[in-house]
Backbone bond lengths (Angstrom), bond angles and torsions (degrees), N, CA, C in turn:
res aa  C-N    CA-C-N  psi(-1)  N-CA   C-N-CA  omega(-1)  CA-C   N-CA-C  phi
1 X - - - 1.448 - - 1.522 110.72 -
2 X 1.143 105.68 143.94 1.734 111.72 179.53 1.409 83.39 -119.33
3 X 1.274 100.41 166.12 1.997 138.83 -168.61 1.179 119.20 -110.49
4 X 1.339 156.19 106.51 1.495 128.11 140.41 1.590 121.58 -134.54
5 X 1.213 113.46 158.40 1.619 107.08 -150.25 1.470 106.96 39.54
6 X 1.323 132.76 55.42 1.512 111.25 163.68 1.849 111.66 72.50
7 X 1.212 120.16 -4.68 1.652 121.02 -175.60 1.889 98.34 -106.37
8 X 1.262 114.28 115.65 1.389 129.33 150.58 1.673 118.65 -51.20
9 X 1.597 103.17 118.58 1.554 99.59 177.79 1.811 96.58 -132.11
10 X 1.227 105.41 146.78 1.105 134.80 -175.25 1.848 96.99 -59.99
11 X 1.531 112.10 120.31 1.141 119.39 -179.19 2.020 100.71 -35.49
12 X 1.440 115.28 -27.86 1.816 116.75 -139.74 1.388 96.40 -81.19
13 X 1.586 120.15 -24.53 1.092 122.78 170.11 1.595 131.25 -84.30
14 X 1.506 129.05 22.39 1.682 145.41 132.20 1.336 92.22 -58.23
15 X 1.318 148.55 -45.90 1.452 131.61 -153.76 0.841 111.76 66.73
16 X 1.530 127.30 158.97 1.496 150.21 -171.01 0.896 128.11 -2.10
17 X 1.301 155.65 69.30 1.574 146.46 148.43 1.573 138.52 -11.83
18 X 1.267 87.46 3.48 1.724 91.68 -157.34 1.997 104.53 -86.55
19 X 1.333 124.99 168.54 1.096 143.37 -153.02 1.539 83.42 -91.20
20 X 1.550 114.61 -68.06 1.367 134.62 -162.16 1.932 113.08 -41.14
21 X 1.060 95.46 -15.98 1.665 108.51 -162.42 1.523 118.11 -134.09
22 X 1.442 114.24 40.25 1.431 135.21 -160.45 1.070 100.61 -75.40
23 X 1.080 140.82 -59.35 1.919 153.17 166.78 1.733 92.43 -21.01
24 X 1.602 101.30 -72.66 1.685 105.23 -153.25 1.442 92.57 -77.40
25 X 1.142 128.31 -37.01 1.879 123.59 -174.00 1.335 119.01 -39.88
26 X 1.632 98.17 -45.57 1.903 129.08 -150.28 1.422 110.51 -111.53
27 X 1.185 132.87 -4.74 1.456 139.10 -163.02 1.300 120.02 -32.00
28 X 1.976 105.01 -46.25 1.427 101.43 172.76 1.482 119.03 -130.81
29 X 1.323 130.17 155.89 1.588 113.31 -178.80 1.193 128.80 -65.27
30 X 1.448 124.93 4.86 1.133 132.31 178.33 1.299 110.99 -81.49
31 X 2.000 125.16 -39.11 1.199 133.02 167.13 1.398 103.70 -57.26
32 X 1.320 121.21 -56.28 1.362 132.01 -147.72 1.974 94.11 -59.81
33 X 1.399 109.22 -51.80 1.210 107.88 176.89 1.493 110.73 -62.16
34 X 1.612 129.27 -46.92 1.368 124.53 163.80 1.024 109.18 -19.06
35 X 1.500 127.98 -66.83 1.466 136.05 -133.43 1.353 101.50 -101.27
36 X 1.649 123.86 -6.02 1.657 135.31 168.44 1.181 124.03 -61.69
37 X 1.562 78.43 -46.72 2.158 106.34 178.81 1.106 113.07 -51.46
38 X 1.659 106.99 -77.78 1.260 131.30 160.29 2.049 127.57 -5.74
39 X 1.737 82.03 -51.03 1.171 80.66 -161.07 1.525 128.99 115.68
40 X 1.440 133.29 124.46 1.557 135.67 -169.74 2.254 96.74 -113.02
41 X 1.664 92.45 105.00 1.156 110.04 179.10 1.886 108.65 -53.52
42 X 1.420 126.87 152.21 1.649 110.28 -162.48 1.730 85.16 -95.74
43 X 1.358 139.66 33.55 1.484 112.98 158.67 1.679 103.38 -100.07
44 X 1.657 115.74 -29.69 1.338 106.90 141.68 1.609 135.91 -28.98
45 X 1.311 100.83 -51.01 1.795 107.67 -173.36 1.587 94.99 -50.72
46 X 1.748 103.51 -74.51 1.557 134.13 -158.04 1.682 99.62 -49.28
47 X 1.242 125.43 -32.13 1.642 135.26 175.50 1.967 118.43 -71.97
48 X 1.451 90.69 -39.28 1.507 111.41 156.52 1.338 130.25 -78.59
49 X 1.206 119.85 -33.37 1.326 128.87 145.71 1.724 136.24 -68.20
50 X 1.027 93.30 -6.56 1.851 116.45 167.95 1.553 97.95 -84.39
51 X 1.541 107.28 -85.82 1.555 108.72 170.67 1.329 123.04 0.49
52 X 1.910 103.70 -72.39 1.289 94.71 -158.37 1.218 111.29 -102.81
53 X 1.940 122.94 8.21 1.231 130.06 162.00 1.282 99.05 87.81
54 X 1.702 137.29 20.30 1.151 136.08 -179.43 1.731 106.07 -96.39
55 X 1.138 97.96 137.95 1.457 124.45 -176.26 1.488 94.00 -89.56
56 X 1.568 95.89 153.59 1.865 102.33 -166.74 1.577 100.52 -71.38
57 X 1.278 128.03 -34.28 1.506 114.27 144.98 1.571 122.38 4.05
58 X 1.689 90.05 -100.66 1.843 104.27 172.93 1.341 113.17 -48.35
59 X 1.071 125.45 -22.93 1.769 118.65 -169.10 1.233 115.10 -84.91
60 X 1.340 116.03 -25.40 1.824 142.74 178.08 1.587 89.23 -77.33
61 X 1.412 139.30 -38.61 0.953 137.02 -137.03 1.914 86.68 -100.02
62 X 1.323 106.51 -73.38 1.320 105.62 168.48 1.080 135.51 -44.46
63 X 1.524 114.59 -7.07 1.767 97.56 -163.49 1.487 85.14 -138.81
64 X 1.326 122.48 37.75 1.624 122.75 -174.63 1.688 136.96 24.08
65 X 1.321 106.23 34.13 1.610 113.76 158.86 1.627 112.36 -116.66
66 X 1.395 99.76 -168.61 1.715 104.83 177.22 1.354 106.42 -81.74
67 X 1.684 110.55 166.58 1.359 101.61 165.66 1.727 97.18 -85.52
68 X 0.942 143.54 -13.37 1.537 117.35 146.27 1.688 145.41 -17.78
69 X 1.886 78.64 -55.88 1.878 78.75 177.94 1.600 93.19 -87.46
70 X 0.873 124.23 28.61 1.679 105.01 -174.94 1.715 98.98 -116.55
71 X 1.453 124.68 -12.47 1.245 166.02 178.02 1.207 105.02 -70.60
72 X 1.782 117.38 -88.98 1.521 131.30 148.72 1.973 114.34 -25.40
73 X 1.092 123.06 -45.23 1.073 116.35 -166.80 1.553 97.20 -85.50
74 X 0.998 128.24 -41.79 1.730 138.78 177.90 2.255 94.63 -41.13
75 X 0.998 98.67 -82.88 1.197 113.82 -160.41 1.483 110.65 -60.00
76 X 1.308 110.29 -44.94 1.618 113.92 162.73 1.493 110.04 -51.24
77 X 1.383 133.43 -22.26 1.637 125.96 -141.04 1.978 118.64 52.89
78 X 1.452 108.87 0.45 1.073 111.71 -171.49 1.616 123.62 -39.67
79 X 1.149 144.19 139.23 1.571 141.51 175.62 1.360 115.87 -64.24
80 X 1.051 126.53 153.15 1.706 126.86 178.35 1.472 93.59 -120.71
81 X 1.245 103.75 128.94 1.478 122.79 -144.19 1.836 108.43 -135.92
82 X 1.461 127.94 135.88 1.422 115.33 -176.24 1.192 122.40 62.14
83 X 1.623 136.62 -169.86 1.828 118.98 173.33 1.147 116.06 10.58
84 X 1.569 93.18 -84.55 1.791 101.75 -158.35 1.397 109.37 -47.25
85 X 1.457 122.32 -36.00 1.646 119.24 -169.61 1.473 102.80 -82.01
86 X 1.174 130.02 -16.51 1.159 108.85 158.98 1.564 139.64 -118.55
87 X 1.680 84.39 15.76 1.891 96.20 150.15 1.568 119.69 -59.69
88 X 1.777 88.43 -42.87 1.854 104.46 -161.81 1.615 95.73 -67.45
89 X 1.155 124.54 -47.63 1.231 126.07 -172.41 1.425 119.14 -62.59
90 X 1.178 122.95 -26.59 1.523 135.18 154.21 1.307 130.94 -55.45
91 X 1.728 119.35 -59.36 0.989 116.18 143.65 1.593 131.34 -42.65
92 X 1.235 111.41 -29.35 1.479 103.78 -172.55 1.676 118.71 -76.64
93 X 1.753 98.14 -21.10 1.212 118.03 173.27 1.650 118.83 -64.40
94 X 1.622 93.53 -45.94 1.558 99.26 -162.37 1.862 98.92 -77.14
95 X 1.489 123.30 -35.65 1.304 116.77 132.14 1.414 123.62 27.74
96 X 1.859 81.14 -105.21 1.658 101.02 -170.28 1.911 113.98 -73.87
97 X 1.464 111.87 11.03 1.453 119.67 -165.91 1.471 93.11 -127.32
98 X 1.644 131.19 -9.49 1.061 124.26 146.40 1.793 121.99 -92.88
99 X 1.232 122.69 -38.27 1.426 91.90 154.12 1.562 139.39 -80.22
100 X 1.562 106.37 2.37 1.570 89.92 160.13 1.853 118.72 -77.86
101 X 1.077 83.56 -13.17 2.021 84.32 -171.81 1.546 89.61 -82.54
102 X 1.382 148.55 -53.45 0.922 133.84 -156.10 1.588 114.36 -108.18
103 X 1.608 109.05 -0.68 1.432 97.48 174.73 1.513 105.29 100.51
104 X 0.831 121.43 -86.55 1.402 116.44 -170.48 1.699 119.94 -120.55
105 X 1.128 134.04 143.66 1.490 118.80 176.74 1.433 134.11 -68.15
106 X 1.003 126.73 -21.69 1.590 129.67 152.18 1.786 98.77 -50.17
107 X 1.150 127.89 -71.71 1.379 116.04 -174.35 1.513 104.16 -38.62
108 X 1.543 126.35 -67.50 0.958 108.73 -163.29 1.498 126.78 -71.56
109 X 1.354 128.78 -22.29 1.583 130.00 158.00 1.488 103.54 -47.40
110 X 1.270 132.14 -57.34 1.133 139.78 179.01 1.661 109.30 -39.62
111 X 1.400 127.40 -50.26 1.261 136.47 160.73 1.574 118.54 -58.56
112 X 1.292 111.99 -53.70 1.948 117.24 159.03 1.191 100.81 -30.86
113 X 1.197 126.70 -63.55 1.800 133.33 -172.87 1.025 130.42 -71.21
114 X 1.482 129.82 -1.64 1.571 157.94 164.11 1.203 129.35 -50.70
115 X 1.181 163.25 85.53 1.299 143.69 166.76 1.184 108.82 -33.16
116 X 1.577 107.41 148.91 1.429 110.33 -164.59 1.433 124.37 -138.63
117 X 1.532 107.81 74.03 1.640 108.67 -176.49 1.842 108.76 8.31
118 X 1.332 97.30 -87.12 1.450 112.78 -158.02 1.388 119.09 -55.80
119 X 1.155 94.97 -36.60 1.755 121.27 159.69 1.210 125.13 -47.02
120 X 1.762 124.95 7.92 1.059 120.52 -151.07 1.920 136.73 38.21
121 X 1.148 103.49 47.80 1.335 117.35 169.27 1.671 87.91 78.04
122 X 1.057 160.52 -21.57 1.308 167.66 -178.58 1.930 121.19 -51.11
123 X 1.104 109.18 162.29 1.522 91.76 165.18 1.102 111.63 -126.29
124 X 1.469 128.03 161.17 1.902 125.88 -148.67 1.495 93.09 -87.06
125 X 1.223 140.48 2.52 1.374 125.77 162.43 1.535 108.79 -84.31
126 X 1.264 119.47 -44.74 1.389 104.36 -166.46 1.951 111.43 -64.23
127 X 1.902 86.21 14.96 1.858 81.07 -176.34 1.940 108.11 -114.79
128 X 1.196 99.13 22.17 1.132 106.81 176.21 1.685 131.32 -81.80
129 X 1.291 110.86 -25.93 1.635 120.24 -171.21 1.533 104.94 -69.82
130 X 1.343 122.10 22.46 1.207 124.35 176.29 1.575 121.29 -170.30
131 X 1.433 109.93 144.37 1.468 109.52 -155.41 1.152 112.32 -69.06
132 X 1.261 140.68 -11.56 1.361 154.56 -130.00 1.787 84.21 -132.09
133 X 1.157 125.35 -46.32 1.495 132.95 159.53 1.500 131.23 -59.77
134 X 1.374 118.04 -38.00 1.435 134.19 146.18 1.675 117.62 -40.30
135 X 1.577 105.86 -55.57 1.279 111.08 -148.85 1.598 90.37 -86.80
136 X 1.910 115.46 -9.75 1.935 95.29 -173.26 1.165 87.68 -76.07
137 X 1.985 129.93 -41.93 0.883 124.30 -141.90 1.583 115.62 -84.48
138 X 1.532 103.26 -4.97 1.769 116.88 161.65 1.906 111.31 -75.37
139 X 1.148 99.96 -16.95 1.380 119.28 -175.17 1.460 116.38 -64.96
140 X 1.450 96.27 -46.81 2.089 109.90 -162.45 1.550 84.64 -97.90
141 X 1.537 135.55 -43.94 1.282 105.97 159.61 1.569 139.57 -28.80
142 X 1.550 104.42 -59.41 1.443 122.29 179.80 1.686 93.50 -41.60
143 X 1.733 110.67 -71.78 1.566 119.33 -170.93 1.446 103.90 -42.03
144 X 1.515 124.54 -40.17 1.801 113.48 -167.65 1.627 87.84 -80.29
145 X 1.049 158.68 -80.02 1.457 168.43 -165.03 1.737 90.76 -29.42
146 X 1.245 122.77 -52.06 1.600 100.18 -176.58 1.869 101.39 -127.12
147 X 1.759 90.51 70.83 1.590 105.03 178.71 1.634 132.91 30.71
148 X 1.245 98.30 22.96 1.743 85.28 175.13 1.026 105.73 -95.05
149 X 1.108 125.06 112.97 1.392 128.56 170.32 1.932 129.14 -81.48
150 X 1.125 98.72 -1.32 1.404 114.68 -160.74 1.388 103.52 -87.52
């Protein structure tokens, strides 16, 4: 249940959780924080973790717990709640802001996996385990989306 003015609303009414639909889920930061509070249900995670082909490994890795609690949270159905929910929600963003720039998501994982001139010889995944790493790598998107390549 979420709160406001004192009125209980049924988690069902945030709408959609899903990875696939990040644009319409996330529109404004006010949801996005809603949906932080709330909590990121784990068929979200496992749908985000399809996407980007990350093994609960990488996902422990990105979102700073063990793959234990990510384990525990699997089997419980437990929520990922605070940080982690709004690591996942970031990624899920940069996601849907890498396949619109490139069209399809295989292209853009394919680019995640790239060495990356600008990137300092690097590839834009290994710049993810941090928000400040997310947000360059939402950055050089923006630059490829309106051709700067430099």
């Amino acid at each position: 249940m979420v709160r406001e003015k004192d009125k209980a609303y049924p988690l069902s009414d945030l709408g959609p959780l899903l990875a696939m639909e990040p644009e319409a889920a996330y529109y404004t930061p006010e949801r996005s924080v809603r949906i932080s509070r709330s909590g990121i249900t784990t068929s979200f995670v496992e749908d985000l973790m399809q996407k980007y082909a990350f093994s609960k490994a990488d996902l422990a890795r990105l979102i700073d717990v063990s793959h234990k609690t990510i384990d525990r949270h699997m089997a419980a159905g437990k929520l990922f709640t605070g940080l982690q929910a709004e690591r996942l929600l970031r990624l899920a963003e940069l996601y849907a802001q890498g396949v619109r720039v490139f069209g399809k998501g295989e292209k853009f994982i394919k680019w995640l996996n790239s060495t990356i001139v600008a990137l300092d010889h690097t590839t834009p995944m290994s710049w993810l385990d941090t928000y400040h790493g997310i947000q360059l790598i939402s950055d050089e998107l923006g630059r490829i989306e309106h051709g700067i390549f430099a």
